[in-house]
ROLO-419775 format. One line per 3 residues: number of its first residue (from 1); their letters; for each residue y, z, x of N, C-alpha, C, O. Coordinates in steps of 0.05 Angstrom, whole numbers. Layout:
N
NUM = a = Y,Z,X,Y,Z,X,Y,Z,X,Y,Z,X | ...
***
This chain:
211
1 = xxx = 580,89,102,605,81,112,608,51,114,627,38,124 | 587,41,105,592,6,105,604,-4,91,606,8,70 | 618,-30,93,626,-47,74,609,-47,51,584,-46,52
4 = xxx = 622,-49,31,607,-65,-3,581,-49,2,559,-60,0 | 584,-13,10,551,-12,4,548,15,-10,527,29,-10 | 571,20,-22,571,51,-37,548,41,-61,544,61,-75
7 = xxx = 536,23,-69,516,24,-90,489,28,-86,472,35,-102 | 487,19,-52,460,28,-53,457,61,-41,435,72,-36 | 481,73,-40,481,103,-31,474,112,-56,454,126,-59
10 = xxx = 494,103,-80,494,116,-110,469,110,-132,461,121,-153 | 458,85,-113,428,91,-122,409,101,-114,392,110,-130 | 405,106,-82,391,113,-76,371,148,-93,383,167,-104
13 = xxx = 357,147,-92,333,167,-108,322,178,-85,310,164,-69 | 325,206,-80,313,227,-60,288,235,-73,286,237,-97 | 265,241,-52,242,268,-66,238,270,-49,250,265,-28
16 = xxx = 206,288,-56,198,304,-35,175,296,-21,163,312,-6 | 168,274,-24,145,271,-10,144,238,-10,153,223,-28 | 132,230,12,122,195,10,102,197,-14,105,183,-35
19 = xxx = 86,210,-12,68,197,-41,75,198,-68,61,189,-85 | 106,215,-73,113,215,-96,135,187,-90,141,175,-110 | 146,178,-64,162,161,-65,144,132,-71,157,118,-87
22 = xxx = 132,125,-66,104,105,-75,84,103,-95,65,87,-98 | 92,125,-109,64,125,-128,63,106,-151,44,104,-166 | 91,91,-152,89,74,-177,94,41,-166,106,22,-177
25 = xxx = 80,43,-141,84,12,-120,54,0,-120,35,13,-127 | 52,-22,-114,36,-38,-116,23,-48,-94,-1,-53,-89 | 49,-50,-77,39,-57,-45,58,-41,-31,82,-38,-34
28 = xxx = 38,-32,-12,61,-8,8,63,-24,34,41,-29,44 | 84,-34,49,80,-32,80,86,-15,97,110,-22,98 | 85,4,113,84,19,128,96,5,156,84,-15,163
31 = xxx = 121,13,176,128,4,191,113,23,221,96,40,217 | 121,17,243,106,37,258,107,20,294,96,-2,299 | 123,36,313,113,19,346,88,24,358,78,11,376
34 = xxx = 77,50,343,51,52,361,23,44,350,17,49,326 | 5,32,367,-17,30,362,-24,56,347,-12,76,352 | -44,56,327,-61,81,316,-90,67,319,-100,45,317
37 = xxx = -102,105,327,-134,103,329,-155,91,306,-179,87,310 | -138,85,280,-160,71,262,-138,55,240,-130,59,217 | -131,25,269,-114,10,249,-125,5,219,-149,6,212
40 = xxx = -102,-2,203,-94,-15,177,-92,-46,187,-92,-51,212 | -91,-66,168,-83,-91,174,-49,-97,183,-29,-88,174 | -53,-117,206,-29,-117,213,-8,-147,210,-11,-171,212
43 = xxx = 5,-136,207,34,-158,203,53,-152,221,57,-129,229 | 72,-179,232,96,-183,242,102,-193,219,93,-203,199 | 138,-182,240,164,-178,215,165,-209,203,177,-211,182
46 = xxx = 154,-236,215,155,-256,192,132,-260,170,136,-272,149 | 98,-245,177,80,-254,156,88,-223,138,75,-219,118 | 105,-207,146,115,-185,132,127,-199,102,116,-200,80
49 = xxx = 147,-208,109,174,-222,93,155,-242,81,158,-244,57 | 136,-256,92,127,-274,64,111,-264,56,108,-271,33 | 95,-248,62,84,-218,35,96,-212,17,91,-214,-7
52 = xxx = 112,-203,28,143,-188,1,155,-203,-8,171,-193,-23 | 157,-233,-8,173,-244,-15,159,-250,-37,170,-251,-59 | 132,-257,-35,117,-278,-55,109,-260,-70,102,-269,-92
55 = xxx = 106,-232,-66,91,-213,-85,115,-196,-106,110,-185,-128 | 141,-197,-96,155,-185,-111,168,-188,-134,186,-175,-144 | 154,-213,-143,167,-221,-169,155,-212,-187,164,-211,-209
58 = xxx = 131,-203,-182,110,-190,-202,100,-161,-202,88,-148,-219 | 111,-154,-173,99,-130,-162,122,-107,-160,145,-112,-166 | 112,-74,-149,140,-64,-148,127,-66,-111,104,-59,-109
61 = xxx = 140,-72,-89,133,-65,-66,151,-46,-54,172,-38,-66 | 142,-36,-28,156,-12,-17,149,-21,13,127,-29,18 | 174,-18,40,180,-18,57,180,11,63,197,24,51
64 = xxx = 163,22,82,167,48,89,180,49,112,166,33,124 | 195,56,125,207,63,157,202,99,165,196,119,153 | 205,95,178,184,128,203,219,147,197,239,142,184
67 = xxx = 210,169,216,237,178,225,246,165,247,235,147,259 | 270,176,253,290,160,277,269,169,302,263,152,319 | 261,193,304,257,205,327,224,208,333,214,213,355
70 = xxx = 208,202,309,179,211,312,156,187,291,132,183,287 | 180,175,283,172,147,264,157,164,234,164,184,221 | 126,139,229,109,156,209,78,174,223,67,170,245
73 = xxx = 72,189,204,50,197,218,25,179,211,25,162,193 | 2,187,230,-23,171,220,-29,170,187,-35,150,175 | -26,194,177,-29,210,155,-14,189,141,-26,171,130
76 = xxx = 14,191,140,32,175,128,34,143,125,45,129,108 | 12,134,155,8,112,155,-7,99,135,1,78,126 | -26,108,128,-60,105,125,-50,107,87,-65,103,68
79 = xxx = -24,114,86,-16,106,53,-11,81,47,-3,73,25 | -16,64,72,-4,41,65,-17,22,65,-37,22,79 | -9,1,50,-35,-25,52,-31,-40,77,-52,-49,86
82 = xxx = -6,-47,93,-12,-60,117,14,-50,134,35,-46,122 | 12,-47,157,19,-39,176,32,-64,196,19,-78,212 | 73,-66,189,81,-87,199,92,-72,229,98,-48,229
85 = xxx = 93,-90,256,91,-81,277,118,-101,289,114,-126,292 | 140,-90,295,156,-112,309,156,-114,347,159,-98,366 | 152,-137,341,142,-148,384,162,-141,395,181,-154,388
88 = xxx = 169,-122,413,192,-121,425,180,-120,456,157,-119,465 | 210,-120,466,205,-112,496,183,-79,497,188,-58,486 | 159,-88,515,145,-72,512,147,-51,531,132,-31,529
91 = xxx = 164,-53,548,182,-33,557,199,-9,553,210,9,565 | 194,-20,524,217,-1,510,211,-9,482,224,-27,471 | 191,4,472,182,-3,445,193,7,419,184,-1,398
94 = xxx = 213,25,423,220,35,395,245,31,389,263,36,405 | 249,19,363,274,8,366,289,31,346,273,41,330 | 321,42,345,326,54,324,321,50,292,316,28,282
97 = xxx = 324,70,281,317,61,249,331,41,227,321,27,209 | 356,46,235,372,15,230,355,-12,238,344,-29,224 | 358,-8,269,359,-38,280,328,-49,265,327,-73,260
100 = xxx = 308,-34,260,288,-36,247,285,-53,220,274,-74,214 | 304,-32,203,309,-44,184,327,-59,179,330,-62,155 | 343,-74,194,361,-98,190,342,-124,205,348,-147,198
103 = xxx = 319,-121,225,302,-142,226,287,-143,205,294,-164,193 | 268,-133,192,254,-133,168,271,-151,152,266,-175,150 | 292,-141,141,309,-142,108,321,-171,122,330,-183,103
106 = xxx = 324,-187,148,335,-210,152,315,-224,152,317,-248,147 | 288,-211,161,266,-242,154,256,-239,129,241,-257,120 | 262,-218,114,256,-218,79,277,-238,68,271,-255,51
109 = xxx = 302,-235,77,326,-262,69,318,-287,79,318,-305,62 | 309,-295,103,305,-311,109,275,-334,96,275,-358,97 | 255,-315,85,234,-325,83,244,-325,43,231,-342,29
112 = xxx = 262,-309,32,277,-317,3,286,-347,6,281,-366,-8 | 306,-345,33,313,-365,28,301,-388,24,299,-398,1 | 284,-404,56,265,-414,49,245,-427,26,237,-450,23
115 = xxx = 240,-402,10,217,-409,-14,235,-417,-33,223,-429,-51 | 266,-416,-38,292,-426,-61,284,-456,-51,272,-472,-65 | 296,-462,-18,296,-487,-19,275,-507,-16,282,-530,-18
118 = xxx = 242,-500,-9,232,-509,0,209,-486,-10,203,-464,-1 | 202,-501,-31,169,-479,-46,152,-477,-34,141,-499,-29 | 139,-454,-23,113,-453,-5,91,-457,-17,70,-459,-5
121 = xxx = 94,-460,-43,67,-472,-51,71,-494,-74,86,-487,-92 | 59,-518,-74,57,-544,-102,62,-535,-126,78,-547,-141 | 42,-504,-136,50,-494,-156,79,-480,-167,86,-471,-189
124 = xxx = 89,-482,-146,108,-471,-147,136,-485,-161,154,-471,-170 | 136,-516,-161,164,-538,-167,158,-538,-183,135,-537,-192 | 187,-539,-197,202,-537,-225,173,-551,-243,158,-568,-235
127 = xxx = 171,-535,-273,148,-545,-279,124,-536,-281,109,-538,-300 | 121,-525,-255,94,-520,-249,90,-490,-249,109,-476,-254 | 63,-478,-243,58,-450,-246,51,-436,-232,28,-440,-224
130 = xxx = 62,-417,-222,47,-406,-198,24,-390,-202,22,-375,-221 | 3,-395,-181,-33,-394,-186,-30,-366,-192,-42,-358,-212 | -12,-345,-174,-15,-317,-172,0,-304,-198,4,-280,-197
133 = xxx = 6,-315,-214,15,-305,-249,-4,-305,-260,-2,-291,-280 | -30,-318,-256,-53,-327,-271,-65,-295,-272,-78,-288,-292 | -63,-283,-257,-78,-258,-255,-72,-244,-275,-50,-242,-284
136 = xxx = -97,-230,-287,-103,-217,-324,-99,-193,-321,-100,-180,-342 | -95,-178,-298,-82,-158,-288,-60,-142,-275,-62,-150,-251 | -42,-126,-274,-29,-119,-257,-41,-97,-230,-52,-76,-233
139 = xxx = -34,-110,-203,-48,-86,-177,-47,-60,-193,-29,-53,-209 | -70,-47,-186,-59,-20,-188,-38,-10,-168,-31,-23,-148 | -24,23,-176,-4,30,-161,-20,46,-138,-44,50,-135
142 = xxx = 2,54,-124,-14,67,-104,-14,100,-111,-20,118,-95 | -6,104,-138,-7,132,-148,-34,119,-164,-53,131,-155 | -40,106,-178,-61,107,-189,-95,106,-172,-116,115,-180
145 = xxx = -88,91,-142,-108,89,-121,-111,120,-111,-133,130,-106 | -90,131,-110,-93,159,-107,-111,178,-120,-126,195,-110 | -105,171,-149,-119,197,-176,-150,182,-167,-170,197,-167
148 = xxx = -154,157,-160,-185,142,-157,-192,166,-140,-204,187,-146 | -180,157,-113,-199,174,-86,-204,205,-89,-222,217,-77 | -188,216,-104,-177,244,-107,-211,249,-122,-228,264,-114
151 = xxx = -211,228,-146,-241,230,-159,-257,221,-148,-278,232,-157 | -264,200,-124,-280,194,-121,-290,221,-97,-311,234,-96 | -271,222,-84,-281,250,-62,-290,277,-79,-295,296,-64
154 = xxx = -292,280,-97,-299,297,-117,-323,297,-121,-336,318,-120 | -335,272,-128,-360,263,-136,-374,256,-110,-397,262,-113 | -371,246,-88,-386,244,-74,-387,272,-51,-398,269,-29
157 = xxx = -375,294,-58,-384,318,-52,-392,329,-77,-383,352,-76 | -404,326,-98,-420,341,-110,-453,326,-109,-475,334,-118 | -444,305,-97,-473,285,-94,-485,293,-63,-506,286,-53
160 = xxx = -469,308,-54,-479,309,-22,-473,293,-5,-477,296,19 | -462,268,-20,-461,247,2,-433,256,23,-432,249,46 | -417,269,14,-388,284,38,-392,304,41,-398,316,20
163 = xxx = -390,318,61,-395,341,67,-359,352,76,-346,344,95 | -351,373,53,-329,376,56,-315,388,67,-291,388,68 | -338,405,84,-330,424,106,-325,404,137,-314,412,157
166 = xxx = -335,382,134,-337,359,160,-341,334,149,-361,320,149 | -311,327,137,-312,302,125,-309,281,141,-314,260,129 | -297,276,174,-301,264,188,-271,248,178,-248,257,175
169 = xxx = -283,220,175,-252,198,172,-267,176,150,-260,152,151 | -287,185,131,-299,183,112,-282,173,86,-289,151,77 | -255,190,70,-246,180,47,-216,167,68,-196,161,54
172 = xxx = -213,163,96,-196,148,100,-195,122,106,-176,108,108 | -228,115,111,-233,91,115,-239,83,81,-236,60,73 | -246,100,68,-250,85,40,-219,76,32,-212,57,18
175 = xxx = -207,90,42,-172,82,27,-164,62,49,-146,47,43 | -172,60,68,-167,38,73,-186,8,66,-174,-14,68 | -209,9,60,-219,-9,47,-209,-15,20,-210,-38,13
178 = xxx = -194,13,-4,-192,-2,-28,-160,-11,-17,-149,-28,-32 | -147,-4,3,-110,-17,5,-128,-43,9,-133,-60,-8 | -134,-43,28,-139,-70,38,-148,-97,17,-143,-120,23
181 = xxx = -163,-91,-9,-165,-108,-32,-158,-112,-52,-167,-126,-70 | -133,-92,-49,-123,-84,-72,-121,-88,-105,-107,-102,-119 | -146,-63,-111,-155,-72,-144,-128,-71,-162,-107,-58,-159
184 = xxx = -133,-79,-171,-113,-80,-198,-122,-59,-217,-142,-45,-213 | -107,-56,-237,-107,-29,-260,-131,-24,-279,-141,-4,-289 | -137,-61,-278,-173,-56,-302,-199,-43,-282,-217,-26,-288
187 = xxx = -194,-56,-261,-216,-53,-230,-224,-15,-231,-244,-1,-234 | -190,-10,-226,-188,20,-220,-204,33,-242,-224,46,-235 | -198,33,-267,-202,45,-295,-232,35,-290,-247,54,-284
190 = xxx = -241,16,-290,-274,15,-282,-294,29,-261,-317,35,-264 | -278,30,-241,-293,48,-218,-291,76,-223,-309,91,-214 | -263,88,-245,-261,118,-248,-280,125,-270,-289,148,-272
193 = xxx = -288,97,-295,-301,103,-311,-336,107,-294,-350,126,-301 | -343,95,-280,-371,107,-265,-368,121,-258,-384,136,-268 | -349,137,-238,-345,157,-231,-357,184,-261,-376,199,-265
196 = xxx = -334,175,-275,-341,197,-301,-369,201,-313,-378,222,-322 | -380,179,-311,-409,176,-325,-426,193,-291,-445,208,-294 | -421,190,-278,-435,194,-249,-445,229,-259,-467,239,-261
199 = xxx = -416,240,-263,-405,265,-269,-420,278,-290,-428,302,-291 | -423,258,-310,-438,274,-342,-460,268,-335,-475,281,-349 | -476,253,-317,-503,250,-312,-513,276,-293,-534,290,-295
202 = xxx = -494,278,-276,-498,309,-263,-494,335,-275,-507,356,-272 | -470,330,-294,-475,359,-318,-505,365,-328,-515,387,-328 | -518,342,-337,-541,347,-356,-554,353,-344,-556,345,-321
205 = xxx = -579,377,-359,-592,391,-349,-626,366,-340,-630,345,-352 | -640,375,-321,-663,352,-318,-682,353,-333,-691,376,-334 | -693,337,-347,-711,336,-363,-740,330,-351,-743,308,-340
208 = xxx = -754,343,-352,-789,337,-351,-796,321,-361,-790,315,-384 | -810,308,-349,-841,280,-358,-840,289,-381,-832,273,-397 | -847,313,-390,-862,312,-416,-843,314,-433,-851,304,-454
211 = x = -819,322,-435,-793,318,-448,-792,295,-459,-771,288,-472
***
């Protein structure tokens, strides 16, 4: 019902799940008022906006927001590479899902603006190059970090090292160690390729000394 905004209704793209809504992103942030028992890295709504601002020329990023009534879950959290937190009266910590997202999307304008008039970095004026193009890779997505853990929890329960009946918080701290460094696409394809060799080394049958 807003002004000038039937385009982003007529674009908008429904599914069925957050991880199919992210799987082709690069950097996820995850919004959220409550503390969780095994934070993610955290951001306010301004080192939010110069995250996204500086990464999106190269990147696809994604702003997640909760429901109105129950926000995201831990589960839902823990998809994300960092976890932005807005300071409010702590009295009253949850703000509606709008008002949420119209602070975010104004310090994302605000910190655009900024970097137009006033480059946050040397490399950056007319001329010059920015350091973060130099990279020989693109991040991986967070659908491709997915197919990783999906394999790597595979292999480290056929090694014994997970026990799958009492995996504890084992492949969620690993996903949060690989959000947190976020490999890029050659990185990923390298770690899945040991993985695979890990795999054909455990197919083969053991051979004897005297073999």
């Amino acid at each position: 019902m807003a002004a000038s905004a039937l385009q982003v209704l007529d674009d908008a793209v429904v599914v069925n799940s957050l991880e199919e809504a992210i799987a082709d992103c690069h950097l996820v942030i995850g919004t959220s008022a409550r503390m969780r028992n095994m934070p993610v890295p955290m951001l306010d709504p301004v080192a939010c906006a110069g995250l996204v601002s500086g990464a999106m020329a190269t990147q696809d990023v994604a702003l997640v927001f909760g429901r109105e009534i129950s926000g995201l879950s831990n589960e839902e959290l823990h998809s994300c590479n960092y976890h932005v937190h807005i300071p409010v009266n702590p009295e009253y910590t949850s703000l509606n899902l709008a008002a949420a997202v119209m602070v975010l999307c104004y310090e994302l304008r605000m910190a655009i603006l900024k970097k137009e008039s006033a480059p946050l970095f040397p490399e950056q004026m007319p001329g010059g190059k920015d350091k973060r193009e130099e990279w020989d890779q693109q991040p991986a997505t967070a659908g491709e970090l997915d197919r990783y853990l999906e394999h790597l929890e595979k292999v480290l329960v056929r090694l014994d090292f997970l026990d799958a009946t009492n995996p504890r918080q084992l492949m969620r701290r690993l996903r949060r160690l690989f959000q947190r460094i976020q490999p890029d696409r050659m990185e990923i394809n390298i770690l899945r390729g040991i993985l695979t060799a890990t795999e054909n080394k455990l197919d083969k049958p053991e051979r004897s000394p005297k073999d």
